[in-house]
Steps between C-alpha positions, in 0.01 A plus 500: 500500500624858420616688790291825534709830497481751793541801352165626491501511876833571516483826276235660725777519760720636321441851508545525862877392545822607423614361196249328336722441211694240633202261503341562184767208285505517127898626524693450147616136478257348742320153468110449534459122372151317481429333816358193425735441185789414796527221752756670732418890643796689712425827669824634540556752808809741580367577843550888459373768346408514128815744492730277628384146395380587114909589433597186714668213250454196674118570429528616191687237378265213607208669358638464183661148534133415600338668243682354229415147585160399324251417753653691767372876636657710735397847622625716730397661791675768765442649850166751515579799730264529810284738376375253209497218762309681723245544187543137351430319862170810486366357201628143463730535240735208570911510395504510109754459201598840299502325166132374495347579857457184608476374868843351621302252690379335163862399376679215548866607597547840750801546443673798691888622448680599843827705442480621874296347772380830586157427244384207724186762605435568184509123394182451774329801390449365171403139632259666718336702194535247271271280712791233548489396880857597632596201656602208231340222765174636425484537089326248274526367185268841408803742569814576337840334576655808680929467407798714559769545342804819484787568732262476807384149411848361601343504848134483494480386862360785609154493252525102480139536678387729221685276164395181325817507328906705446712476216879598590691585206410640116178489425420476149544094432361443857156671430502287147559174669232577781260577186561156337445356822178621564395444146583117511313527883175668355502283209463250723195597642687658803596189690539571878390845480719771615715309745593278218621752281696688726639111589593477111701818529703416795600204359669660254782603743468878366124621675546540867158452675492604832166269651709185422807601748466462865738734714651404841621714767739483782418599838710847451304588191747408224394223238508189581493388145263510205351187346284385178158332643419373189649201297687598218571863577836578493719639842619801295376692242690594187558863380412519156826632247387632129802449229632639216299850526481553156236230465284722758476804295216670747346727456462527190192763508591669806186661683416831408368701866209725466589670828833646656685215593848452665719440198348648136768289309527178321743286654717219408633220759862477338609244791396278771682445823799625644824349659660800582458345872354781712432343811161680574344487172197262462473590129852401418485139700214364422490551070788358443687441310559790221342437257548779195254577193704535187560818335308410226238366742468848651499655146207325368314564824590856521339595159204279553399663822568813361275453217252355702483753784608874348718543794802738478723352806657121524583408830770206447419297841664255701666503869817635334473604144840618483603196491392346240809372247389731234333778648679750368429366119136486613454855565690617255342319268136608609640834554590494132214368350252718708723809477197659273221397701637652814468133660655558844708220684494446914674222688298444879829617671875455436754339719822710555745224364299441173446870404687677213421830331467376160173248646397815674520714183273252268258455772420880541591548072150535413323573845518754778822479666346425845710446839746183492372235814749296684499231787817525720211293717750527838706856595788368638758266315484252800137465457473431108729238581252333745257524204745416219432792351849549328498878429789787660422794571766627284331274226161688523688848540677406147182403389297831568769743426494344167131564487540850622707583275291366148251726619329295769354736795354290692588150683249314698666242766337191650562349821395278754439511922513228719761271342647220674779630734430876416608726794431932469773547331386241224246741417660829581786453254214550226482846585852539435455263174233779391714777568776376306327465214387859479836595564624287222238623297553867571870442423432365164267703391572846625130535609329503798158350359602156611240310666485144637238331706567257731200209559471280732295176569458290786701135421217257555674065582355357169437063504742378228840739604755417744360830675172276561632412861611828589331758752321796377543804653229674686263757357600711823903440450455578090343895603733575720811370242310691267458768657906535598523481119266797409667755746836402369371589179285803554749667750828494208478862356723422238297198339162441688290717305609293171434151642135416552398273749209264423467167755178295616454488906573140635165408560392339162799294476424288820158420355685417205750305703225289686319387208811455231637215793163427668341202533127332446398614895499880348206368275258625776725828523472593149102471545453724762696760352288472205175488672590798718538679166817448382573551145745661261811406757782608240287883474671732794169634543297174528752321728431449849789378696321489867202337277759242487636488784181472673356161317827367534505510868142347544545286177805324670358457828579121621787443256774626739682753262420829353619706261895562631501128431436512161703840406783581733584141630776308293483180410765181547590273221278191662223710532174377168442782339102560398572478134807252503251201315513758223781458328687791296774299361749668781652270673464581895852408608595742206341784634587423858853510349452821340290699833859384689682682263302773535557570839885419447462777200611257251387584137409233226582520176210499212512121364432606159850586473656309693443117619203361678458570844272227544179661534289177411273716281668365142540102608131535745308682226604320199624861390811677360602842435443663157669807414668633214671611304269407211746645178205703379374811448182702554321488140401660322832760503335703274258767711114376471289746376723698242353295206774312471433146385566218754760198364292202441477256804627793773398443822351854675 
């Protein structure tokens, strides 16, 4: 039976929030397919805004993986703001799809993207609108499977209550091999019903289902251990690792917003994974290994997308595009062909080591020349040892007076608080870090229109790094380092009025911090927040940290630890980690290796040039690394557009 559309009820709402544009659908490139001409429906959720999540990739590019496959619909569907949920909950308007309006609660697959665990509200508010019941226990066969997957879902402990299902790893053969499985299972005639299809994807070693492990505790609160209750369901699930990224070439019709969103560009994911080692990055542990898209891969995808979408900015993305083997052919060579269309070039941000003027010059060729971003991460040299993040000071002074002097004016510098080991002075040296690079800057140029602005975040233990037994600092400890750092800067008269000072206050980071290494007991936690009204926990102005604070101390009544335990308490090798039956590749003796030589400040080299250091990823995974060089060049040389005829069998 057709699934009727909610827009007519929908639109009457419309005209009394903010934004109605960001629910109407319809965007360039979007999918509407007929309903019953498919066997398998996704709705597809970034848990955030439209603003946010329409730009996100990970959903982006399973929409379109999805929608290719014959028989197979997916639609997406975002975060409403609190003024339409107010109205929708009014009038009865459940959770709906953007591309056709249809009810989330009528698909087969909910499948929601976590990069931070800090949209676990949102994830309930659109269960509870949707009509889904919030608790997986109490679904039937009537409601949708309700899976995770993104950086988050390496530990889903802390929404197992809320999940059928959690894919770790690349998602785009996963959601495929799900599809065919529930295909062969409704062809069937749905043997078993729900339980028996969630059975058939555990079995496969690469779905983790939550209802069919039993966790164990010790008297102290730790984990006892984690165990399968079900025959045939394996003790740890696989991450899933997509090869040879020129045979993913998504997307190829990249979404079109119809509202401001947070990125108006079409990007390009030139690379996947990093082994550049840092010891606090997530990102850079669990994808790899590197895995690089040809030049010519990037090419052809590049002038697709372009055509497709009308945009006039390519954002080359990865977790460090500098490095890619060819880079600096690859933006020459789009800053070449593009140089009449005025296509500008941006990498995410550039690390110190890998930067060179002549990258920087293509990039900002035919854009605005905007400010230059770079990641020190740590202020001290003692401290980006801890992290392995191999950069000198003298390095990144080098780096910017180079900058300065091509014309560059402004530098924007990232770091971290709360690192393993970090003392005052940790911090304080970034001051002096800032202040040197104005002076440098000042000397190079002759000007005093420098400017540099220092950020800061608040280092959050990630599962999956060797910093996932370390302490986290308190949100009280973080203001006050903070604050140290902010008078050093504002009281220089020399240099303080030419640094700005932007930093978050240690509050968000510890909720952060309890749910990134929480386990399933903050299930009830989670709830509370949500049905006290919390929503929109990444938004400043949404995010309640005593909101927090206060279902966590009732939530956890009973269970003998609180919140310190999860956040500022570090952990011992023996102790079972909540998400150590997931398995990353990473081998955990490897990364207890590598957290001891972070607090004896040992750095480790990157392995792709250099020999294994036995991560377990390549050999565990059934992976390798692929980078280039390829040998080739970006084709066509000749610039498009000029009327000049393309070679026969050039590649764009």
């Amino acid at each position: 039976m057709p699934v009727e559309s909610v827009f007519p009820r929908l639109e009457a709402l419309l005209p009394h929030v903010q934004k109605p544009i960001q629910y109407v659908g319809g965007e360039l490139n979007s999918t509407v397919k007929e309903w019953d001409a498919c066997d398998v429906r996704w709705a597809l959720m970034y848990p955030d805004a439209y603003e946010v999540g329409l730009p996100n990739q990970g959903v982006m590019i399973l929409y379109e993986v999805l929608n290719e496959q014959d028989g197979v619909l997916a639609e997406r569907t975002y975060s409403v703001w609190p003024d339409l949920e107010a109205l929708m909950r009014e009038h009865g308007v459940p959770q709906f799809t953007v591309d056709a309006h249809r009810p989330v609660k009528d698909f087969d697959f909910f499948g929601l993207s976590f990069s931070t665990e800090l949209g676990y509200t949102n994830m309930l508010a659109a269960l509870d609108l949707s009509g889904i019941p919030l608790l997986a226990a109490d679904r039937t066969e009537e409601h949708p499977v309700v899976l995770a997957g993104g950086h988050a879902a390496f530990n889903p402990e802390p929404i197992a209550d809320f999940l059928d299902a959690a894919v770790v790893g690349d998602g785009e053969q996963a959601v495929l091999d799900i599809t065919r499985i529930t295909k062969e299972w409704k062809a069937e005639g749905r043997p078993g019903g729900r339980d028996e299809l969630l059975l058939r994807l555990a079995r496969t070693g690469g779905v983790y289902v939550p209802r069919f492990y039993d966790v164990e505790y010790l008297p102290d609160g730790r984990i006892a251990r984690v165990v399968p209750n079900r025959a045939g369901v394996p003790w740890r699930v696989s991450k899933h690792t997509v090869m040879d990224l020129d045979e993913w070439p998504y997307p190829k019709q990249p979404l079109v917003p119809l509202a401001e969103t947070v990125h108006e560009r079409m990007s390009v994911e030139i690379f996947r994974g990093c082994t550049r080692g840092c010891r606090f990055c997530q990102a850079g542990m669990i994808t790899r290994p590197v895995r690089e898209r040809s030049i010519t891969g990037i090419g052809e995808m590049v002038e697709r997308g372009l055509k497709a979408t009308g945009f006039e900015e390519v954002g080359l993305l990865s977790l460090s595009s500098a490095d890619h083997t060819e880079i600096g052919d690859v933006a020459k060579g789009l800053a070449d062909r593009y140089a009449e269309d005025k296509i500008g070039l941006s990498l995410p941000s550039t690390r110190v080591d890998a930067f060179n003027i002549d990258l920087a010059n293509e990039l900002s060729r035919n854009g605005r020349r905007s400010g230059l971003t770079f990641a020190p991460e740590g202020g001290s040299e003692r401290i980006r040892k801890v992290i392995n993040k191999m950069v000198s000071e003298e390095d990144l002074i080098n780096t910017v007076a180079t900058a300065y002097g091509n014309g560059w004016r402004q530098v924007k510098l990232y770091f971290m608080c709360g690192l393993p080991t970090e003392t005052d002075d940790d911090v304080l040296q970034i001051a002096e870090m800032a202040k040197n690079v104005i002076q440098k800057g000042r000397e190079v140029t002759g000007q005093n229109d420098i400017r540099c602005t220092v950020s800061i975040g608040g280092f959050v233990p990630k599962p999956h790094t060797p910093f996932q037994w370390a302490p986290q600092l308190s949100a009280e400890e973080t203001d006050a380092r903070l604050a140290k750092l902010r008078d050093a800067i504002r009281n220089d008269r020399k240099y303080g009025k030419n640094i700005g000072f932007r930093y978050h206050d240690g509050k968000p980071g510890i909720v952060e911090g309890l749910l990134s290494r929480g386990d399933r007991r903050l299930g009830a936690v989670i709830r509370a927040v949500y049905e006290d009204g919390g929503r929109f926990d990444g938004w400043r102005e949404h995010f309640s940290f005593d909101r927090w604070m206060t279902a966590a101390e009732k939530g956890l009544i009973g269970t003998g630890i609180d919140v310190s335990w999860y956040t500022t308490r570090e952990r011992s090798y023996e102790e079972v980690l909540p998400w150590d039956h997931l398995d990353s590749g990473l081998d955990k003796d490897w990364l207890w290796e590598d957290w001891q030589d972070a607090l004896e400040e040992v750095e480790v080299d990157d392995c792709r040039w250099t020999p294994c250091f036995d991560c377990g990823v390549c050999p565990q995974m059934d992976t390798a690394i692929q980078i280039g060089p390829t040998g080739k060049k970006l084709l066509p040389l000749t610039v498009v557009n000029t009327g000049v005829e393309q070679p026969k069998g050039a590649h764009a």
